[in-house]
N, C-alpha and C positions, 0 to 999 in steps of 0.2 A: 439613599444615594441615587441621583439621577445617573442616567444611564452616560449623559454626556462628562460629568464627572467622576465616572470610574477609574482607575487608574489602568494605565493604558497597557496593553498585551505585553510582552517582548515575546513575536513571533517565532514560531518553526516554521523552518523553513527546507524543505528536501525539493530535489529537483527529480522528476517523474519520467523515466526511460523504459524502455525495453529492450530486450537483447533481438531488434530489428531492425527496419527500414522505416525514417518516419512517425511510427508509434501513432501520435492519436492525428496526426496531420498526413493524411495517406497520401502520398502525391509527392510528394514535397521533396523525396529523397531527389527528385529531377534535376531539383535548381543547383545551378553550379556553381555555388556556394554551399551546398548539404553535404556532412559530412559519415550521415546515418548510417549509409551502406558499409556503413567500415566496421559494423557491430560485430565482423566474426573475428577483429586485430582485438589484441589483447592488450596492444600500446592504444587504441582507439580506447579504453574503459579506466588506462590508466592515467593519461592525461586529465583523463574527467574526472575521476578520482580528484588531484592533485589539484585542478583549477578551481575545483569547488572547496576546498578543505581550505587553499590559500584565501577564499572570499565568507570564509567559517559558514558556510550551510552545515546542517544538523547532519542532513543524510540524505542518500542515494536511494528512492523509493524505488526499485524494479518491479515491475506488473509482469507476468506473465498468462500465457495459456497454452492449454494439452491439446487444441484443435487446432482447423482453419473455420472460416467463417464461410460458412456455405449455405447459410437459411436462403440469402440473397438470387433469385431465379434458379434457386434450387441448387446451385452448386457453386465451389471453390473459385470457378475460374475470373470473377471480378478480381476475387483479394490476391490472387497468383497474380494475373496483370499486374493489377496499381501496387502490391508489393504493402496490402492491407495486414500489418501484423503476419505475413507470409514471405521468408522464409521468418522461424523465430526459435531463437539456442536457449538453451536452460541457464536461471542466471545464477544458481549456487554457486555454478564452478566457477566464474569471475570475481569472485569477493574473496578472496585469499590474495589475488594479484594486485586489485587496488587496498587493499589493507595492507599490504606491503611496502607501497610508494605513499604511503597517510599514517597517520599516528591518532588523530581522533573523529576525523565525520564517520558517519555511521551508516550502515549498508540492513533496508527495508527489502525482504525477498519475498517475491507472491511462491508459495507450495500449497496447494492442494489437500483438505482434509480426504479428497470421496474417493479417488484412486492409484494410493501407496501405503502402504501399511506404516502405523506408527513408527514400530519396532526400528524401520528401516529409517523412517526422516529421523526420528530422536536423533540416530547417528551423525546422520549429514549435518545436523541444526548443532550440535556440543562438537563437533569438528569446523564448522567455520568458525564459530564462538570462539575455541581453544585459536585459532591459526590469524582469527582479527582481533584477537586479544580484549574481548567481550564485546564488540561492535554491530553485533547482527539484532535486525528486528528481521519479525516472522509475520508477514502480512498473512494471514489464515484467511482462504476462501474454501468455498464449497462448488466452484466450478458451474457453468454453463451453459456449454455446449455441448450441442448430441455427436459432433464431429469426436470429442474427445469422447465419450463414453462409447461410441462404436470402436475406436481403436484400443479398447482398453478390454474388451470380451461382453460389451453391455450393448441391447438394441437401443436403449436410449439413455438419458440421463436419470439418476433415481429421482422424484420428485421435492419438488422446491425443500419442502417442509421435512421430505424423508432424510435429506441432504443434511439439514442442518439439526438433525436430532443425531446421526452419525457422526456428525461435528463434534456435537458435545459429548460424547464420550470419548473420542477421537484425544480431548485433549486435556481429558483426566487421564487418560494415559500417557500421553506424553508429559503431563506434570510427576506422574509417579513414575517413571523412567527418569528423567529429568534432577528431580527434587529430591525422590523419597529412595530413591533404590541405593545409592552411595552418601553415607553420612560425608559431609564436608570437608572432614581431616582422614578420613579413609585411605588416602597414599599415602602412607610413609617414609616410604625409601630409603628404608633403617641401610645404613650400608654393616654396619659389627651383625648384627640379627640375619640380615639376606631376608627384609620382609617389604617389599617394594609395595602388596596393598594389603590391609589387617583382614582378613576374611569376614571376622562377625562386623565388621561395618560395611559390607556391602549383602544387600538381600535381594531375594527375588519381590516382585511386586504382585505375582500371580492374578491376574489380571483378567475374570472371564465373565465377559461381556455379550451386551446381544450381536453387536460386529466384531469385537474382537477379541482374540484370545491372547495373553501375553504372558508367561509366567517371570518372563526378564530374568537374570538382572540386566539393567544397561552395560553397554558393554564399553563404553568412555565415560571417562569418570569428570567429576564436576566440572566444570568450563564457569571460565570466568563473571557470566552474569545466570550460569543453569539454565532458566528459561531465555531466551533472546526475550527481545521488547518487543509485545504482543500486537499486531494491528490487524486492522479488520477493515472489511468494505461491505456493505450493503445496507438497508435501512429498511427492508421489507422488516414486517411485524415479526416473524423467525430469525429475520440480521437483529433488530433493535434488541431484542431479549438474552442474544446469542452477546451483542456490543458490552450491554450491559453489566454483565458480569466475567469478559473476559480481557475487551477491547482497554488497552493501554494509550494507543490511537487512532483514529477512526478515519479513513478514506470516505469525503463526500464528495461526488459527481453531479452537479445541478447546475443550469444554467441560468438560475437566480438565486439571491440568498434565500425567499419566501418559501421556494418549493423543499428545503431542505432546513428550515429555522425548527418548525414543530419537533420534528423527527431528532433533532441534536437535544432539544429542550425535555423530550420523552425517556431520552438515553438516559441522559443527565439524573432525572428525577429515578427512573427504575433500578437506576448504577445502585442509589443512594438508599432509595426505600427496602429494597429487597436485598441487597446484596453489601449494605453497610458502607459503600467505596465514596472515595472524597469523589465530587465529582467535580473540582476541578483540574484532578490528577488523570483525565481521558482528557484529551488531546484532540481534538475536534482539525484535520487540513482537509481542505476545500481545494479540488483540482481549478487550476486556472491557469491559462496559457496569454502571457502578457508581449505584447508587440509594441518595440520602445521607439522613441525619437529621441535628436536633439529639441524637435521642434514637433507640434501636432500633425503638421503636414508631412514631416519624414516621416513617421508613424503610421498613418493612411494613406502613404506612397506606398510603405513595406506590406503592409496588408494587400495593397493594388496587387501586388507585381505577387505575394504569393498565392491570389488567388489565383492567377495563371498555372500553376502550377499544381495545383490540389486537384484529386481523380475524387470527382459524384462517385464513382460506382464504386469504389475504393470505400467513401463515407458511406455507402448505404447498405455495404459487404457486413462494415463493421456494425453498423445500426440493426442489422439482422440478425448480428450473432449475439449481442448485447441483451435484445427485446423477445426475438423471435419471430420476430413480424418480416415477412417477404413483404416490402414495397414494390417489387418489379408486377403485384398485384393488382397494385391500385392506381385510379386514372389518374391522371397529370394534375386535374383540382381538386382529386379527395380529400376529404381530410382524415386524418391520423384517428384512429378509433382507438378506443379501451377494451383491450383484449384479454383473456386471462392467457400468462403466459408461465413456461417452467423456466424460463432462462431468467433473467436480472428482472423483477416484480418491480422494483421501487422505480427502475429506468422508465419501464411502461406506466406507472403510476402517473410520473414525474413530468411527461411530455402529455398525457390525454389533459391532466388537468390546467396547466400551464400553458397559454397559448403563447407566441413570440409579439410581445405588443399587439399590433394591429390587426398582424397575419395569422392563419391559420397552418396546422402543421399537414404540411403537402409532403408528399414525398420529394420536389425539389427545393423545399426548404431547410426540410430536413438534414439534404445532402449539401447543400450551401452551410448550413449552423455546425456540421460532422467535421468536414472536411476539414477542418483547421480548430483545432484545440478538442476535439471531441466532443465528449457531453459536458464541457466545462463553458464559462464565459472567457469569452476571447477580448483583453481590455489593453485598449488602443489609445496611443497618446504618449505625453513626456513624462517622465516619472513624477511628475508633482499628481498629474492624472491619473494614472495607472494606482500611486499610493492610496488617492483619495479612494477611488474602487476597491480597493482592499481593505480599507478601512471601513464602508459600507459593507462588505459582507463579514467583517468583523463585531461590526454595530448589531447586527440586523438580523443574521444566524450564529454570532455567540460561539465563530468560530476562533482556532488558538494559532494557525498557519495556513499554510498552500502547500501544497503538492505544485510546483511548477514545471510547466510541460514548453516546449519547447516546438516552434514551428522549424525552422532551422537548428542543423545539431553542429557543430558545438555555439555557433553565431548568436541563437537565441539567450544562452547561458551567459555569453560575454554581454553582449548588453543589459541584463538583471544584473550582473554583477558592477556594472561598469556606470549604467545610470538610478537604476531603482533601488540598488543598498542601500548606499549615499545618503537618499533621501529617506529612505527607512530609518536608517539609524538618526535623523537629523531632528525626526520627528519618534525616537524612541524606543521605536517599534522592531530591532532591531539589535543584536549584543554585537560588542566590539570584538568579542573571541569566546574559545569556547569556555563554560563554568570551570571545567575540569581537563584540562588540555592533557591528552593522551589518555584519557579516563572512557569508561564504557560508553554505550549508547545511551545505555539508560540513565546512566547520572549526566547528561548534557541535555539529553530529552526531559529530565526531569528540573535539572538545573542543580541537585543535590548531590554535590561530593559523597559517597559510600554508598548511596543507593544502585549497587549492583546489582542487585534483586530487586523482584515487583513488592511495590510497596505491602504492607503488612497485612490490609484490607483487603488486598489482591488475593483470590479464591489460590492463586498459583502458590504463595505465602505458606497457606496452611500445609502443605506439600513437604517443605522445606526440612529434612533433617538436618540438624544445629550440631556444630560440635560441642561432646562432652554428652550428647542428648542419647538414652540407652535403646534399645527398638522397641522396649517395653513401654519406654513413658513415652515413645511417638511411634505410635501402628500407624501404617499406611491409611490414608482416608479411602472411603470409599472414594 
């Protein structure tokens, strides 16, 4: 089958925020039409909630981080000014409020494998589950920034690859907290007996590891989908391996399809050979920040008028903390070198190899390309435009949706919903509502009614104590 005659996606689609100012368009909170700065109102998260659920997006992807960005002339105070990811609130606590005001879009949270103990997130992750009524996905990073590992008791961050072997145990424990420590029907709530949970169906998972020691048991009992819906970000050789066998969705940051096609196509194949998983059950969104018209020239007006408003040192704050490269280094025509770095591997991969067309990566290029949609493609024009650019990175890198980022907040989102749906759905790409209206994350992520749980293949799968199932005929995996 030719590629041209495949049958066509029906995309995911989440819209990509932080609980900040701005997010990946640093500057931008200025315009007076931004309505970013209102990230600490809690009707500010709920409205977005509610506008996105009314236009059926999949889900609310929230990014976070434990630092500021201060690789950039050596300290904090570009991202303090431009208001770069600085101030920024933890986003667990606002997904019980908009799952409140919603019944099915689903809420994507970045938490940190490298510093909070399982024990504790397992809690916080089967309590928003239990309180959005199975809606939570768990974006799993391994952080950094040395800003975050200095406030945490560490002089720097642990290294790339030490990061992400912590990972992986990280989150066999949290599947056997999770999965394995309460058999599925272990609440009772005999009310004649006074037996609210069966004792031998809850066990400890005893748990001693080379990071962490855990004897458990969990201490809330199964939530509607046990694991949240798994995602992941990075595509370094330690991310792909780490994707492969954990990732349910995958966070790609590249400003062409080419520099991120290989790397989705590698997942894909390692998902499958090593790890047995369908691999078209990993979910591949591609960040992209889309700038709409009625018309091509309204499109390239709005872009006009928000470059006025985007902070360089705001984009080179963040490009610093991303890479780890201080540009305030390098001359006005340098170009971008290939660095070994401990912070984001695949970002510095991704820009030394990739030049921008013609130009080469200068530090004020850089901060021009930053400034407005981040490390993503920024795609300008009418939504007949804008689709056909989605469909090329669809074509091209083999992705399944977008992460959609947003130059203006809430404005950005009205216009995706108001021009480029329309035209999605007209061309296919696109459902008219959700598979399972009021149903989990995962079966709308999936598209499959009952798949509350990671599918079968899913390493998290083998975890799963079954009701009816005794402790004998399912021990804990390692």
């Amino acid at each position: 089958m030719s590629a041209d005659s495949k049958p066509k996606k029906s995309l995911v689609l989440n819209a990509f925020v932080e609980m900040c100012s701005g997010h990946q368009s640093p500057g931008l909170w200025r315009h007076p039409e931004d309505q970013s700065w209102r990230f600490n109102e809690v009707s500010h998260w709920v409205e977005l909630a509610k506008l996105l659920e009314d236009a059926k997006f999949h889900g609310i992807f929230i990014a976070d981080v434990l630092g500021g960005y201060d690789v950039y002339q050596g300290s904090l105070e570009a991202a303090i000014i431009s208001g770069a990811q600085w101030p920024v609130n933890e986003p667990l606590s606002v997904v019980s409020a908009m799952a409140a005001a919603t019944k099915s879009i689903g809420f994507g949270v970045t938490v940190s494998t490298t510093y909070e103990q399982p024990y504790h997130l397992a809690r916080r992750l089967s309590t928003a589950d239990h309180l959005s009524g199975g809606r939570l996905g768990w974006n799993v990073v391994t952080s950094y920034l040395d800003s975050a590992a200095r406030n945490m008791g560490r002089a720097e961050q642990p290294q790339h690859d030490d990061r992400y072997a912590q990972a992986e145990e990280y989150m066999r424990v949290v599947y056997k907290l999770l999965e394995s420590s309460w058999r599925d029907d272990a609440v009772q709530l005999d009310r004649e007996k006074g037996i609210y949970t069966a004792p031998e169906l809850v066990r400890n998972i005893k748990h001693n590891g080379k990071f962490f020691t855990v004897p458990g048991p969990h201490i809330c009992q199964p939530s509607p989908q046990r694991t949240p819906v798994i995602l992941q970000a990075g595509t370094s050789k330690a991310g792909k391996q780490f994707a492969a066998q954990h990732a349910e969705g995958i966070f790609v940051s590249s400003h062409a399809p080419e520099v991120c096609a290989r790397n989705i196509a590698e997942i894909r194949s390692t998902a499958e050979k090593q790890y047995g998983r369908d691999p078209t059950d990993i979910k591949v969104l591609a960040l992209v920040t889309p700038i709409l018209g009625e018309t091509e020239q309204e499109a390239q007006e709005k872009l006009a008028e928000y470059r006025k408003y985007a902070s360089h040192d705001g984009a080179l704050a963040l490009f610093g903390g991303w890479t780890g490269i201080d540009l305030s280094k390098y001359g006005d025509e340098e170009e971008l070198r290939h660095v070994e770095s401990n912070a984001v591997k695949s970002t510095v991969e991704a820009y030394a190899r990739f030049s921008p067309g013609t130009s080469k990566w200068t530090k004020h290029i850089i901060a021009e390309h930053v400034s407005i949609g981040g490390n993503g493609p920024v795609l300008v024009g009418t939504a007949s435009q804008v689709a056909d650019g989605l469909e090329t990175w669809v074509r091209e890198a083999d992705v399944d949706g977008f992460n959609l980022a947003y130059a203006l907040f809430p404005q950005s989102f009205k216009d995706i919903i108001k021009l480029l749906l329309p035209e999605l759905r007209q061309r296919g790409l696109f459902w008219d509502d959700y598979e399972v209206p009021a149903g989990t994350y995962r079966e709308n992520f999936y598209r499959r009614a009952g798949q509350t749980g990671p599918p079968a293949e899913h390493v998290a799968a083998s975890f799963r104590w079954k009701k009816g199932v005794s402790s004998d005929e399912h021990p804990i995996p390692e």
